[in-house]
C-alpha positions as CSV (number, residue, x, y, z in Angstrom):
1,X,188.0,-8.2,-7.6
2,X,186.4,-6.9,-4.9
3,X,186.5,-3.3,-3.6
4,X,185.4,-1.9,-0.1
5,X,186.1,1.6,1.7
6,X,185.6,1.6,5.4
7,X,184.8,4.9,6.7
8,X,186.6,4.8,10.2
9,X,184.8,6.2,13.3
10,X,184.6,6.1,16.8
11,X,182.9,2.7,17.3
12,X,179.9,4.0,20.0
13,X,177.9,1.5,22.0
14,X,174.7,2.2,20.6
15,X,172.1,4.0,23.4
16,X,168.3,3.7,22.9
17,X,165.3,5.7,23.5
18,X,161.8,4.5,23.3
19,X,158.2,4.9,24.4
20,X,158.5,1.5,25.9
21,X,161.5,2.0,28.5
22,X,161.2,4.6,31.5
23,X,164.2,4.8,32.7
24,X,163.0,7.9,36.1
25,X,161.0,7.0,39.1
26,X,157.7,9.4,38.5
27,X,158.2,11.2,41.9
28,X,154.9,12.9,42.1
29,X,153.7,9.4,41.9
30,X,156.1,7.3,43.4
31,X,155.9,4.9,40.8
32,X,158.7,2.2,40.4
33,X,160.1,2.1,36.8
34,X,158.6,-1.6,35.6
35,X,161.7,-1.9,33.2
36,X,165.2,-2.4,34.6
37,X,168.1,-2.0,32.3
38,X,169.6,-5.0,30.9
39,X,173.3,-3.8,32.3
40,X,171.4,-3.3,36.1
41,X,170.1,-6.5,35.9
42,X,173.7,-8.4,34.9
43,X,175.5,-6.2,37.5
44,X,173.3,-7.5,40.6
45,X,175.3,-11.0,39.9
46,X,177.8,-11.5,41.9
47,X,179.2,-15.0,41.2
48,X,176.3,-17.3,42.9
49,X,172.6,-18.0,41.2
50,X,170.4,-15.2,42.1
51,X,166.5,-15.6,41.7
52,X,165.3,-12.0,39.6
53,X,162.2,-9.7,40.5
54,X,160.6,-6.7,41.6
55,X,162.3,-7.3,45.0
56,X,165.7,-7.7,43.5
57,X,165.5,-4.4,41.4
58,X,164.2,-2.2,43.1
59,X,160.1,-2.8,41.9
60,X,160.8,-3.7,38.1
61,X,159.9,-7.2,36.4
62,X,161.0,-6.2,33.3
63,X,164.0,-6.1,31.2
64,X,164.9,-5.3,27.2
65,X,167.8,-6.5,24.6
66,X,168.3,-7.2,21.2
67,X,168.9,-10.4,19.7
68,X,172.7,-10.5,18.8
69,X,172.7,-14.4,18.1
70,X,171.9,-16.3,14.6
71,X,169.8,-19.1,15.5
72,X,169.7,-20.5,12.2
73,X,173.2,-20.9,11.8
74,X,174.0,-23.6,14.5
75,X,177.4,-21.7,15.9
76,X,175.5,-21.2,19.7
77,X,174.0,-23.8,21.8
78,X,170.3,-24.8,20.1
79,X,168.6,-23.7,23.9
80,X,170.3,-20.5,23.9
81,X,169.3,-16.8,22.5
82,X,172.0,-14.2,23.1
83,X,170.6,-10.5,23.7
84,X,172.5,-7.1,24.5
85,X,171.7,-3.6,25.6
86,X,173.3,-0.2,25.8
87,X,171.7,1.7,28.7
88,X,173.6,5.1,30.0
89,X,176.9,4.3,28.0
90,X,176.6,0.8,29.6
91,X,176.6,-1.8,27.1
92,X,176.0,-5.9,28.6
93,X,174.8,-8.9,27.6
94,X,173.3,-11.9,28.6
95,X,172.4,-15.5,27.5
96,X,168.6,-16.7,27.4
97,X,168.6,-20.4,28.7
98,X,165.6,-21.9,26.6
99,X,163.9,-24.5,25.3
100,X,165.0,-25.7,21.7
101,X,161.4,-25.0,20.0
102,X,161.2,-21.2,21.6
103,X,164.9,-20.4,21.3
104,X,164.3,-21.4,17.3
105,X,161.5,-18.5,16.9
106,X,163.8,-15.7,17.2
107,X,166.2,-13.7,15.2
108,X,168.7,-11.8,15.0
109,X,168.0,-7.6,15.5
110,X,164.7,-8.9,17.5
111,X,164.0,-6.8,20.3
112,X,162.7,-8.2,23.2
113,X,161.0,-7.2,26.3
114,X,161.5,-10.3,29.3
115,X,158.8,-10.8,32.3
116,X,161.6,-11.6,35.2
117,X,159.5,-13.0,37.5
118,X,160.2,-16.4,39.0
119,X,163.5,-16.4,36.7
120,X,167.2,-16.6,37.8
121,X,170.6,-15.6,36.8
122,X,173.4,-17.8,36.9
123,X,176.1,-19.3,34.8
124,X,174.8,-23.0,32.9
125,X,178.1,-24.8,31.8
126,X,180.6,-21.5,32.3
127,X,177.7,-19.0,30.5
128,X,176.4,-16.0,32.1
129,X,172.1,-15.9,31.2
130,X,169.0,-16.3,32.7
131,X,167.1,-19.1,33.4
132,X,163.2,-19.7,33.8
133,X,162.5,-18.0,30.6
134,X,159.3,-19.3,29.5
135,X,157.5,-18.1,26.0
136,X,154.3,-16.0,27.9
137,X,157.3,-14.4,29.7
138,X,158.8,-12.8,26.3
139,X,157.3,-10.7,24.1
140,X,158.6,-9.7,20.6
141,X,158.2,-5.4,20.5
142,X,158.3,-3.5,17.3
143,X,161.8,-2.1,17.4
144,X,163.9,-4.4,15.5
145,X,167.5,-3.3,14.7
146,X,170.9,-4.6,13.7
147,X,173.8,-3.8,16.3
148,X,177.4,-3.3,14.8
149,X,180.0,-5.1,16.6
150,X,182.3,-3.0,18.9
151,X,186.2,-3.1,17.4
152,X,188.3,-4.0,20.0
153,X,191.8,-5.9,20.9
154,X,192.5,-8.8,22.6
155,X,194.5,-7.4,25.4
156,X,191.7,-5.3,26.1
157,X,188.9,-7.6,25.6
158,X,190.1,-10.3,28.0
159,X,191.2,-7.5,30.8
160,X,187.8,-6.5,30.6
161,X,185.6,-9.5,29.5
162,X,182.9,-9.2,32.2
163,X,182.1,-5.6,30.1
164,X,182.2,-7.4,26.9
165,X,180.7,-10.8,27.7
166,X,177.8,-12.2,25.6
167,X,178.1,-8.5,23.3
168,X,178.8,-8.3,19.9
169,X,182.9,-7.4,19.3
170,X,185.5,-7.7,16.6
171,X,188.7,-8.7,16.4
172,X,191.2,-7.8,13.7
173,X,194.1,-10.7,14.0
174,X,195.9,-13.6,12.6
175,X,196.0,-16.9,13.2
176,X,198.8,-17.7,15.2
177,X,199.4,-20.9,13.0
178,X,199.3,-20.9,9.4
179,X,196.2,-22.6,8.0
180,X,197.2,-25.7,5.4
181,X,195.6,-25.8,2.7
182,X,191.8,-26.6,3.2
183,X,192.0,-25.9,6.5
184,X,188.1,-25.1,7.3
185,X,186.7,-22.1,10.2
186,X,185.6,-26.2,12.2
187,X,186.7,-26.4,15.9
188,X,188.8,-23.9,18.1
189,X,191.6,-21.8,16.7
190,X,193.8,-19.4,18.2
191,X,194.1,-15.3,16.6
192,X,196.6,-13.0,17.6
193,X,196.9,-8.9,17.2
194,X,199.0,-6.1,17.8
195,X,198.2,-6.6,21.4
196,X,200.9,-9.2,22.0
197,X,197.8,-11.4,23.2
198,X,195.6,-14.2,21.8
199,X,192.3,-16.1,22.1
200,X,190.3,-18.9,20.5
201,X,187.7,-18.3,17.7
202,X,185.4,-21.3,17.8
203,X,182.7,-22.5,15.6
204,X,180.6,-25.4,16.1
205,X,181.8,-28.6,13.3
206,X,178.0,-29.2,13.2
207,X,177.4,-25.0,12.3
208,X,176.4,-24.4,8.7
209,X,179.2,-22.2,8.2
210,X,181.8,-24.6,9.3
211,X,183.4,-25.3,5.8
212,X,184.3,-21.8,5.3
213,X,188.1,-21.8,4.8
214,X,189.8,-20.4,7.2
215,X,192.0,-17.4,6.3
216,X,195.5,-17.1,7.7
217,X,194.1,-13.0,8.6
218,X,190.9,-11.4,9.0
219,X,188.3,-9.0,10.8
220,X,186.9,-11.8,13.1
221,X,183.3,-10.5,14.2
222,X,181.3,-12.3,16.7
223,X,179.9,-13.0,20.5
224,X,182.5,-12.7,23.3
225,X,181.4,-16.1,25.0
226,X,182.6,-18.2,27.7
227,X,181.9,-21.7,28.4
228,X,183.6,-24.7,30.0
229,X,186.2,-24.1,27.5
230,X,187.0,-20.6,28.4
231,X,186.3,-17.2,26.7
232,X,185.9,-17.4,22.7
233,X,184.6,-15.1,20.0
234,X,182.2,-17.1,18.2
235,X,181.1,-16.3,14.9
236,X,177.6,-16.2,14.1
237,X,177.7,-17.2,10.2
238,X,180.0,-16.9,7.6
239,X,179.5,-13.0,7.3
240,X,181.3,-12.5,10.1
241,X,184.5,-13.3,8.9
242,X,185.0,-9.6,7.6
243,X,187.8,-9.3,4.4
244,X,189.7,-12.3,5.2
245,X,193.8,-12.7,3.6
246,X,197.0,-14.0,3.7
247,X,199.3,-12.9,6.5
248,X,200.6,-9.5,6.1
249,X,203.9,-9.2,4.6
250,X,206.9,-8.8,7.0
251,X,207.8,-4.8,7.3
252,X,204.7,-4.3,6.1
253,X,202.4,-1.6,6.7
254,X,204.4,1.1,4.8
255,X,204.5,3.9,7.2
256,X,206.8,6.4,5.3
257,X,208.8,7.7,8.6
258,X,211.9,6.4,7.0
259,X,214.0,8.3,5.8
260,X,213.2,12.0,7.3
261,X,210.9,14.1,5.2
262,X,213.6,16.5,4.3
263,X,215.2,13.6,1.7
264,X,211.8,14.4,-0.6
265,X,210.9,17.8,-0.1
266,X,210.0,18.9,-3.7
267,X,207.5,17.3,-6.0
268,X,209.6,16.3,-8.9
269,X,213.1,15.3,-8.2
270,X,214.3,14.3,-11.4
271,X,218.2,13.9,-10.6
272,X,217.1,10.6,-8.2
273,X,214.2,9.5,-11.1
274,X,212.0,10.5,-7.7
275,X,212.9,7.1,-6.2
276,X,213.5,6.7,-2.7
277,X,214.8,4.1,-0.7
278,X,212.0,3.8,2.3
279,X,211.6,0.8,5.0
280,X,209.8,-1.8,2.8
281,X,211.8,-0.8,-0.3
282,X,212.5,1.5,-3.5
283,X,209.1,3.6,-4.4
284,X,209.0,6.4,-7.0
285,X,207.2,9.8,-5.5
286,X,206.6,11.4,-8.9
287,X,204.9,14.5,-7.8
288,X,205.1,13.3,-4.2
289,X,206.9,14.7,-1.4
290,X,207.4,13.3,2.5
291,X,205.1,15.5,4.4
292,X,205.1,15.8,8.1
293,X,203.0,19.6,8.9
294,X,201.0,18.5,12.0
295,X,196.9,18.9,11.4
296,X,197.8,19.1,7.3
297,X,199.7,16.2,6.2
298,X,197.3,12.8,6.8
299,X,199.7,10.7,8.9
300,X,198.0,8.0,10.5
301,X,200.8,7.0,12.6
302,X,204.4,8.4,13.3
303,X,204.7,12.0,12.1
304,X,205.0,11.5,8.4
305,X,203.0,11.1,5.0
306,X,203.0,11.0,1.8
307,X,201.3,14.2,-0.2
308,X,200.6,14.6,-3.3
309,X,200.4,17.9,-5.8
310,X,197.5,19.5,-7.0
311,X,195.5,20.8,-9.8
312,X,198.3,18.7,-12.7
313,X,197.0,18.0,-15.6
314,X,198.7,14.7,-16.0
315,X,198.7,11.2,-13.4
316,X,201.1,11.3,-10.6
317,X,202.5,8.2,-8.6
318,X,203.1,6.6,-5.2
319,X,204.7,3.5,-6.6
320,X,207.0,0.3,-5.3
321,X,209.4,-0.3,-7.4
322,X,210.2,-3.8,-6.7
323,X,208.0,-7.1,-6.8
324,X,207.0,-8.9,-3.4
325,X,207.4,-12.3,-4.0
326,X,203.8,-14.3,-2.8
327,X,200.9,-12.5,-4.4
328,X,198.3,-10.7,-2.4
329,X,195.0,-11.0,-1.0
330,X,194.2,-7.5,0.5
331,X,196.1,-3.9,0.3
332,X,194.8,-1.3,2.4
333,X,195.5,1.8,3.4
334,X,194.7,5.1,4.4
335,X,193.8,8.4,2.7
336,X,192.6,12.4,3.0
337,X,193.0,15.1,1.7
338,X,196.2,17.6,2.7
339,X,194.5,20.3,5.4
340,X,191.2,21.8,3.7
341,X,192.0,21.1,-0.1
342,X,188.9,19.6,-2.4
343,X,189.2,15.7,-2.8
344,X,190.5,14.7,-6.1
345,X,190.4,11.1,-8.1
346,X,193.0,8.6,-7.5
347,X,193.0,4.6,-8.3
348,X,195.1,1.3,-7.1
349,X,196.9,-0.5,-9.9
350,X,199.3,-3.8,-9.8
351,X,201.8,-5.1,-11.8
352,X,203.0,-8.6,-12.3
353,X,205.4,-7.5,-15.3
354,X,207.8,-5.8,-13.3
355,X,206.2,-2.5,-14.2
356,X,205.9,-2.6,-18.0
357,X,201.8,-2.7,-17.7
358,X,199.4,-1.5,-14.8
359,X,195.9,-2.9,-13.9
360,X,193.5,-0.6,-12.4
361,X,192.1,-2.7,-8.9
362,X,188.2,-2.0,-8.1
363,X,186.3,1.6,-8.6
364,X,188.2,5.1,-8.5
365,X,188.0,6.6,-5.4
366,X,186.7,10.5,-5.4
367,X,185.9,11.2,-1.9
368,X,189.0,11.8,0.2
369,X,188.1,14.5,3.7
370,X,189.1,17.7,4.4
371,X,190.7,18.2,7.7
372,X,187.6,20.6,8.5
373,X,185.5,17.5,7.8
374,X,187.1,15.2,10.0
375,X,190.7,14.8,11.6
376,X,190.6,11.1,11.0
377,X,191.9,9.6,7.5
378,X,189.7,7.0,6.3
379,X,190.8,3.4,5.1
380,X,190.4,1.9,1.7
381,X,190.6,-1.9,1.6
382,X,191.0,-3.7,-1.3
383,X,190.4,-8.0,-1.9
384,X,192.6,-9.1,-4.3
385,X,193.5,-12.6,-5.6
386,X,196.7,-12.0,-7.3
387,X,199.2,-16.0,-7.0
388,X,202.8,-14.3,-8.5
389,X,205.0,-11.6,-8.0
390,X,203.5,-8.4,-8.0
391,X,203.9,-4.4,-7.2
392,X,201.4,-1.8,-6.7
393,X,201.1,2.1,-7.3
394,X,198.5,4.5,-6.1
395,X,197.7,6.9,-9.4
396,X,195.9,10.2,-8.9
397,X,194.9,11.7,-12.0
398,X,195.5,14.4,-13.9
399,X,192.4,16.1,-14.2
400,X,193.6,19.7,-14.2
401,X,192.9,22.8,-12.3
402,X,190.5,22.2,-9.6
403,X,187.7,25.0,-10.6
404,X,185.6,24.6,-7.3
405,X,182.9,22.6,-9.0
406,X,183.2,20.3,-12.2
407,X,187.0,19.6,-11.3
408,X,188.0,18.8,-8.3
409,X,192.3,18.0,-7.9
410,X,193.4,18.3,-4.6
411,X,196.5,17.8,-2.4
412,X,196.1,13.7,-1.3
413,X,197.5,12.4,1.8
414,X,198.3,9.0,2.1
415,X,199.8,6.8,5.1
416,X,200.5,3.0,6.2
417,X,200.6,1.3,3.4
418,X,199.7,-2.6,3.7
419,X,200.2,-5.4,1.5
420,X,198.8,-9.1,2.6
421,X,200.5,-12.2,0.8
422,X,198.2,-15.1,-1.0
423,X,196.9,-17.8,0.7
């Protein structure tokens, strides 16, 4: 089983300083900058080809990207190179119309630096680029670098796609119909999110990633592209289908806002066996109370948690106490520590006896955040491949007194529980 922690963060559209971009006239000298941003450059079209140059940017022939594309993989046009730039919080991108043989010689992270002279932009077939790209106009400079892909939702990513166009994004959705049964990533499919909207993720049938099954949900990671067809995300290779599962079960995440805090206020509440009745079912909160202290308790959404005791010398449980019915494919959730308390050691487990025996799922986890740290709880996210009935439980250990240094048993915070059935 496979185990990965995803540190949230503000996803930044990544600036970039170097020795080879001037971005200031010199006005003692009056010297044009030769370079002209990648995002100046796509914002001077307006909808009709436009032949590029020193006279249509202000004196510069130049302009610098990354390579966002995988040319290997067969998921873009053969004659096209996809490049992106973040200048002055702008992030664009734009499509390099090519011949097969030169578009073939470049890779991914590549940056390049592009001789605009004689060249035009325009849209080929529905895609933004530049055209009149020949290889003595582009030269490779020593700077390579791997761009992460901007998170964003649909809604927003289709309200703004001339910001997002030909740039690196992904997508957390489902499919909007259930995959059969061998159903591969081939042709056009449809993903919807939270948003309430959709769009199509489309890979190539001749794409050497094209026989990856396709999962019913997933972190889809890949260029925002239009065509003849549209807008698409298309993935670049089969890495950028990130932790893909079943669909999410219904009621599902666990948000712990039902019922009010106040029905588990103490720790141990052994006149109800420490079960309560929340909005996916019965869990036991041994050692667990509902917490909702604003800036202490780690709710990630609503205005509730769930926290759990310190410094015991013996496990305590978040735990369903009932089956759900499919399997699973992925549990996530979210964790922290309560306010500024040291992290502690807590591990997933599952169940597919009803609760008699617990398997421990992937590597303990030891590094929960103090509030001090960062106000922003962190994810855990866990592949599974579990076919029958099963529960799960989070169990923090018992280590003892926290003594500042070899033992470490803080207050844990944990929110929005989620649960994703087989597929």
């Amino acid at each position: 089983m496979k185990t990965k922690i995803i540190i949230p963060f503000l996803i930044l559209i990544f600036g970039f300083t170097s020795s080879c971009m001037k971005e200031d006239i010199n006005p003692a000298e009056g010297i044009p900058n030769p370079i002209a941003a990648l995002p100046v450059v796509h914002q001077v079209y307006k909808g009709e080809p436009l032949p590029l140059g020193p006279e249509r940017l202000s004196g510069a022939k130049f302009t610098q990207g990354y390579v966002i594309s995988d040319q290997e993989s067969g998921n873009i046009p053969s004659n096209q190179v996809v490049i992106e730039y973040n200048w002055r919080g702008l992030n664009r991108g734009l499509v390099l119309f090519l011949e097969d043989n030169l578009a073939s010689t470049f890779s991914t992270g590549d940056f390049l630096q592009l001789d605009l002279t004689n060249t035009t932009i325009e849209r080929v077939n529905g895609t933004l680029g530049i055209s009149g790209l020949t290889q003595n106009k582009i030269e490779k400079l020593e700077d390579p670098k791997e761009l992460e892909a901007a998170s964003v939702d649909i809604a927003r990513l289709k309200a703004n796609f001339s910001n997002f166009e030909n740039t690196l994004v992904m997508v957390t959705a489902d499919l909007i119909e259930f995959p059969e049964g061998g159903t591969t990533l081939a042709g056009r499919n449809y993903i919807i999110d939270g948003s309430g909207d959709s769009i199509a993720i489309y890979t190539d049938p001749s794409a050497d990633f094209s026989d990856v099954r396709l999962a019913p949900s997933a972190g889809f990671r890949g260029i925002a592209y239009q065509g003849n067809d549209g807008i698409e995300i298309r993935l670049r290779n089969a890495n950028d289908l990130i932790d893909p599962s079943g669909p999410i079960y219904s009621g599902y995440p666990e948000d712990f806002e039902f019922p009010d805090a106040g029905e588990k206020a103490s720790y141990n509440m052994p006149a109800i066996d420490n079960l309560v009745t929340l909005a996916t079912g019965e869990w036991r909160l041994f050692y667990a109370i509902l917490g909702d202290i604003a800036n202490r308790d780690r709710y990630v959404s609503g205005s509730q948690a769930v926290r759990m005791q310190q410094n015991l010398n013996f496990p305590i449980f978040l735990e369903m106490n009932y089956d759900l019915p499919n399997g699973a494919s992925k549990v996530t959730f979210w964790y922290g520590s309560y306010f500024n308390d040291q992290s502690c050691t807590f591990q997933l487990e599952y169940s597919v006896d009803q609760g008699e025996t617990w398997e421990i799922i992937g590597e303990p986890i030891t590094d929960a955040h103090t509030f001090a740290t960062s106000p922003i709880a962190k994810q855990a996210s866990f592949l599974v491949d579990i076919q029958e009935p099963v529960r799960f439980r989070i169990n923090k250990l018992g280590l003892g007194p926290s003594n500042g240094s070899t033992v470490r048993n803080g207050r844990l915070g944990i929110d929005d529980f989620a649960v994703y059935q087989s597929y």
